[in-house]
ChimeraX commands (.cxc) that place a marker at each C-alpha (Angstrom):
marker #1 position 40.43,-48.47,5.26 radius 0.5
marker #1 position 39.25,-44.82,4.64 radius 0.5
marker #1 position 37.17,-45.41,1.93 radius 0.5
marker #1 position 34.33,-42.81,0.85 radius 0.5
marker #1 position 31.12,-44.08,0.28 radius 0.5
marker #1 position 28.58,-42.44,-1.86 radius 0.5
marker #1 position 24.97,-42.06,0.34 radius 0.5
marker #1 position 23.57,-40.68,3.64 radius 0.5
marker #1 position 23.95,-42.52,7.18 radius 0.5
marker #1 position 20.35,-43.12,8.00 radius 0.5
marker #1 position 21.16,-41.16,11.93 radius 0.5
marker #1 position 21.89,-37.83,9.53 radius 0.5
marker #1 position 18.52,-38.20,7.59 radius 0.5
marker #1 position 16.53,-38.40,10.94 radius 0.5
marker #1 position 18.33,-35.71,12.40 radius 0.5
marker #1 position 17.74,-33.67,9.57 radius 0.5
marker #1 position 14.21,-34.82,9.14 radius 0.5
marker #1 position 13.33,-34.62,12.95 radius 0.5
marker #1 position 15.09,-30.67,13.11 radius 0.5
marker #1 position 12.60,-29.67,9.95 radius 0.5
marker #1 position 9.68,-30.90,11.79 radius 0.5
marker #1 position 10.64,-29.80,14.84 radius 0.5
marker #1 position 10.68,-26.26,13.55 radius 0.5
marker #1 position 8.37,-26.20,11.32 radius 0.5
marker #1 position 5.67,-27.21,14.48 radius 0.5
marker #1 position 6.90,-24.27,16.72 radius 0.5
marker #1 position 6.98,-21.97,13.96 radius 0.5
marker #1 position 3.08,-23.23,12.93 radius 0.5
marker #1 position 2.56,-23.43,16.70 radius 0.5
marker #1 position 3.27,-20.32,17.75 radius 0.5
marker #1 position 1.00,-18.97,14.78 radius 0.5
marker #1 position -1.49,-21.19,15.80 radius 0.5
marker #1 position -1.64,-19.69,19.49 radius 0.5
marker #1 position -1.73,-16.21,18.12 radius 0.5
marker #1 position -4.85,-17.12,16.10 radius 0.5
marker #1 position -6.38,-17.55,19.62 radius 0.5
marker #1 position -6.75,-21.29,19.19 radius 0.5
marker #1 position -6.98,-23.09,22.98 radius 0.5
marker #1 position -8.86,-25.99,22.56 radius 0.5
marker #1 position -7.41,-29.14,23.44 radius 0.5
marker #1 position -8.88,-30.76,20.99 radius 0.5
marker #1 position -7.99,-28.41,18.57 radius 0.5
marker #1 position -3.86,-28.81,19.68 radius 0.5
marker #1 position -4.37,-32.75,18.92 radius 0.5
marker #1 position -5.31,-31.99,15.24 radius 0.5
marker #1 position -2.93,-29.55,14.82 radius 0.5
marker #1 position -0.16,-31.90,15.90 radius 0.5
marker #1 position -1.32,-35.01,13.85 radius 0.5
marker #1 position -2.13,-33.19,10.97 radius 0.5
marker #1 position 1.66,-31.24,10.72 radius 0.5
marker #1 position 3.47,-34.57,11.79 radius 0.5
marker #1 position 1.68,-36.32,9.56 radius 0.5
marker #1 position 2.00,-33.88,6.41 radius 0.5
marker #1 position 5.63,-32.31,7.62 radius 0.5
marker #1 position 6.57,-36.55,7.58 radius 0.5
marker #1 position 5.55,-37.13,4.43 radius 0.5
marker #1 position 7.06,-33.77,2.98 radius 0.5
marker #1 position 10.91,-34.59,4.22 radius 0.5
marker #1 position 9.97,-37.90,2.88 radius 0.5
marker #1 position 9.56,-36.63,-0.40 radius 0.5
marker #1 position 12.57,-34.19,0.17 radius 0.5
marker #1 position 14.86,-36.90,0.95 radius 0.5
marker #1 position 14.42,-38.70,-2.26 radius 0.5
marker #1 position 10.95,-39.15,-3.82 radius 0.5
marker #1 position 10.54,-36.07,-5.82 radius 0.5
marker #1 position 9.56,-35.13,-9.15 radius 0.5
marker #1 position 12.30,-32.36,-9.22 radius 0.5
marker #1 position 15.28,-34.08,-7.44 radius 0.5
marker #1 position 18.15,-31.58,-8.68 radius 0.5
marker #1 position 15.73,-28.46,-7.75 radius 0.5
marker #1 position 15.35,-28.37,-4.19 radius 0.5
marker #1 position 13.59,-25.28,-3.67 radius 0.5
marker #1 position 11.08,-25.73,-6.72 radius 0.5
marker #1 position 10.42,-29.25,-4.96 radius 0.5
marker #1 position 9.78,-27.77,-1.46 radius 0.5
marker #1 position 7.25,-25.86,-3.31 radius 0.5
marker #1 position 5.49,-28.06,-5.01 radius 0.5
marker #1 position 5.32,-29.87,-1.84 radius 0.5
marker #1 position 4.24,-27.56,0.18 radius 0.5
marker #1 position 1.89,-26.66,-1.93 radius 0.5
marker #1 position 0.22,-30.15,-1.97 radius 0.5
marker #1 position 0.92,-29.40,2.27 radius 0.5
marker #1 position -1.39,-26.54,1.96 radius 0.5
marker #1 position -4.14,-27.73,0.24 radius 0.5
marker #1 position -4.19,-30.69,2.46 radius 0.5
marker #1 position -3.90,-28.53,5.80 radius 0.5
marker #1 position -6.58,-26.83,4.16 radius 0.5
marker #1 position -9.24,-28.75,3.62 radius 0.5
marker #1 position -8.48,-31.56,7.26 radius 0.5
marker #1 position -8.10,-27.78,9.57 radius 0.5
marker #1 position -12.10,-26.87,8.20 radius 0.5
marker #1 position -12.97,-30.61,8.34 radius 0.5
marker #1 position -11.40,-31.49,12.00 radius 0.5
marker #1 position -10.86,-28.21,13.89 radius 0.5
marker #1 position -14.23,-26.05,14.55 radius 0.5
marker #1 position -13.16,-23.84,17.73 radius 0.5
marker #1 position -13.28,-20.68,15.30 radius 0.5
marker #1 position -14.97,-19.57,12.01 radius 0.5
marker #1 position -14.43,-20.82,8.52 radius 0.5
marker #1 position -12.01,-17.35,7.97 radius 0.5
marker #1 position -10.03,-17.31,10.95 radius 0.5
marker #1 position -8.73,-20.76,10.01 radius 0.5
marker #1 position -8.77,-20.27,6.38 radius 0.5
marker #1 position -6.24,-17.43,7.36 radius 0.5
marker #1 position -4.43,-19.49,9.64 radius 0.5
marker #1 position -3.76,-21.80,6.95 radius 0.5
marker #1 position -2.70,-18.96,4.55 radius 0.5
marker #1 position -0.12,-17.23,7.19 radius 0.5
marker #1 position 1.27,-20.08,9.16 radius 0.5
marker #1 position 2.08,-21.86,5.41 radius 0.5
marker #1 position 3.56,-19.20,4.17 radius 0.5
marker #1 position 5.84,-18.14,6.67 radius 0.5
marker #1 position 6.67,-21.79,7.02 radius 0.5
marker #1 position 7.38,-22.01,3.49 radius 0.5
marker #1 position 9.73,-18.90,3.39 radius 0.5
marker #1 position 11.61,-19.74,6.75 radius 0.5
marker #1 position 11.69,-23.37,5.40 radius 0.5
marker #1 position 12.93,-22.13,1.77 radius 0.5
marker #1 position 15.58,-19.97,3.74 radius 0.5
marker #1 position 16.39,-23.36,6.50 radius 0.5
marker #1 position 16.70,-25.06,3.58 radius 0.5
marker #1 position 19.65,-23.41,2.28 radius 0.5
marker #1 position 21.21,-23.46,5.48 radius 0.5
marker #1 position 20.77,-26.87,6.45 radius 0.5
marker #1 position 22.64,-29.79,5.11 radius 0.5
marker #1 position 19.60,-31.99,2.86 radius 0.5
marker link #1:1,2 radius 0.2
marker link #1:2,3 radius 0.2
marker link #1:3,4 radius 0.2
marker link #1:4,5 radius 0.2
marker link #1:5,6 radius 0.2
marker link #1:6,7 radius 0.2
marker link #1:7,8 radius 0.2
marker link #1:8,9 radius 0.2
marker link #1:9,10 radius 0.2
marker link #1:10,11 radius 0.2
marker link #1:11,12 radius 0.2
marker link #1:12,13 radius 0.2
marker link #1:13,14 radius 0.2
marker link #1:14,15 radius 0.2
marker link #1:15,16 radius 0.2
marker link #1:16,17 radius 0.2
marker link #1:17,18 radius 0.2
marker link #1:18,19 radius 0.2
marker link #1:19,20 radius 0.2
marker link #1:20,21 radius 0.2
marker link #1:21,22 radius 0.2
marker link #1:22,23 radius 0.2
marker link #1:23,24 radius 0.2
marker link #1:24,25 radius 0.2
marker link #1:25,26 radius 0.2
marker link #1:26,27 radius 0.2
marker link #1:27,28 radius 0.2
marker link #1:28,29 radius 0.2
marker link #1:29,30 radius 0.2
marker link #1:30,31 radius 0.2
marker link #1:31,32 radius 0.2
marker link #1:32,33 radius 0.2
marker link #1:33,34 radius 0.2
marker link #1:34,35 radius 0.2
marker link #1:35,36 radius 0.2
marker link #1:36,37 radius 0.2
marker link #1:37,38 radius 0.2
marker link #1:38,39 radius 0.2
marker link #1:39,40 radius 0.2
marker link #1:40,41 radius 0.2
marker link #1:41,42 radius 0.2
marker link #1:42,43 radius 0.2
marker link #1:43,44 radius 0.2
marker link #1:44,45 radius 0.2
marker link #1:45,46 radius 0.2
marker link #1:46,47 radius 0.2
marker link #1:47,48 radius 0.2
marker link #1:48,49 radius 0.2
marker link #1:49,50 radius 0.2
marker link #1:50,51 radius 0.2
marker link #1:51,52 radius 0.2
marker link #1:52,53 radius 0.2
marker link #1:53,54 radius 0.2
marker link #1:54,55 radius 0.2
marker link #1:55,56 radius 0.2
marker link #1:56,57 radius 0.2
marker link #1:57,58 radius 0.2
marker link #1:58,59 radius 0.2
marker link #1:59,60 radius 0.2
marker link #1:60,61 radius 0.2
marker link #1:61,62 radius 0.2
marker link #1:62,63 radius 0.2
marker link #1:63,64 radius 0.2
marker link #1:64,65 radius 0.2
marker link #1:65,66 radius 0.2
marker link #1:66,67 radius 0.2
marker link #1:67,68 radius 0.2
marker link #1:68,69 radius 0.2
marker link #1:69,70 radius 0.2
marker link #1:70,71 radius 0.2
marker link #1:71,72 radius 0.2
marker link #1:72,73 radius 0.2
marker link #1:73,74 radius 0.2
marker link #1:74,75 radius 0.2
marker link #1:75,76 radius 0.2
marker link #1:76,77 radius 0.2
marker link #1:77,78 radius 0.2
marker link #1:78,79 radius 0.2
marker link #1:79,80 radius 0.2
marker link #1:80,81 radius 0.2
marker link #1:81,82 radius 0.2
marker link #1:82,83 radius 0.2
marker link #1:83,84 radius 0.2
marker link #1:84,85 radius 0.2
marker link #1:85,86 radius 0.2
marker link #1:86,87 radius 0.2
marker link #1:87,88 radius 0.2
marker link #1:88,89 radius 0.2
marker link #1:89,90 radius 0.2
marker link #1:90,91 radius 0.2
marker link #1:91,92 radius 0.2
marker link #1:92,93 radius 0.2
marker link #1:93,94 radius 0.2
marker link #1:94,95 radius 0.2
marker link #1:95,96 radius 0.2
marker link #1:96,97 radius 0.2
marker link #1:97,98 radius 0.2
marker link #1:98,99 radius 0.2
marker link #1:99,100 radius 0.2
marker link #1:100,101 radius 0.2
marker link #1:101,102 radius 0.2
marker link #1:102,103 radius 0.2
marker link #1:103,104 radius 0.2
marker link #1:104,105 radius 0.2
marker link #1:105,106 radius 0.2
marker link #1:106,107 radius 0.2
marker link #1:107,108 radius 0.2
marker link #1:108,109 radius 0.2
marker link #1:109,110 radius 0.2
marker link #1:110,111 radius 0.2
marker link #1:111,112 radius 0.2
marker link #1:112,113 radius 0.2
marker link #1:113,114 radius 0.2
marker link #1:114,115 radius 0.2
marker link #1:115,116 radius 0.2
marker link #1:116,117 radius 0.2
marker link #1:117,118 radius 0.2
marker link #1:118,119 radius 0.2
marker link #1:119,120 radius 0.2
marker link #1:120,121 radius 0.2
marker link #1:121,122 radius 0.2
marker link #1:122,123 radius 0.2
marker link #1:123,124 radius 0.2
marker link #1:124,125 radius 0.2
marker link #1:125,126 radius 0.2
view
């Protein structure tokens, strides 16, 4: 019939969804390693706590936002929410290094996942 249909095939959301994720974990990864942090047990919370927080942001992205038409104001508002909850579980769960080596962790890997993320963004079909 080649009819258009307004919406987004579910296989395009998760492929956008699982690219996001995908690099937002090397990009926080790689920071994370050049903090110096080695511990296995260390790598487990790291990897819960961005697929759980990275899930829930591109859930919010893809629909459940407070500022729908602004994308960029609502990837920071989320990641701000990301950051103050990376915050608090990375002193709460990780303790291979001192209070300010992961406090700056937090601070650097954040923001340089929020600025490659706000330029991915615009690059990226959402």
């Amino acid at each position: 019939a080649q009819t258009m249909v307004k919406g987004k095939l579910l296989s395009r959301s998760i492929l956008l969804v699982t690219l996001r994720v995908s690099f937002t974990i090397i990009i926080e990864g790689v920071i994370f390693l050049l903090f110096g942090f080695r511990q296995k047990k260390s790598w487990i919370a790291f990897l819960i706590l961005n697929l759980i927080t990275q899930g829930l942001l591109n859930i919010f992205l893809n629909g459940a936002s407070p500022f729908m038409s602004y994308l960029i104001l609502n990837l920071i508002f989320m990641e701000l929410l990301v950051f103050i909850a990376e915050m608090i579980c990375i002193l709460l769960f990780i303790k291979e290094h001192g209070v300010i080596r992961r406090i700056l962790y937090v601070l650097t890997a954040n923001f340089i996942s929020l600025i490659v993320g706000g330029y991915m963004i615009t690059l990226l079909p959402v």
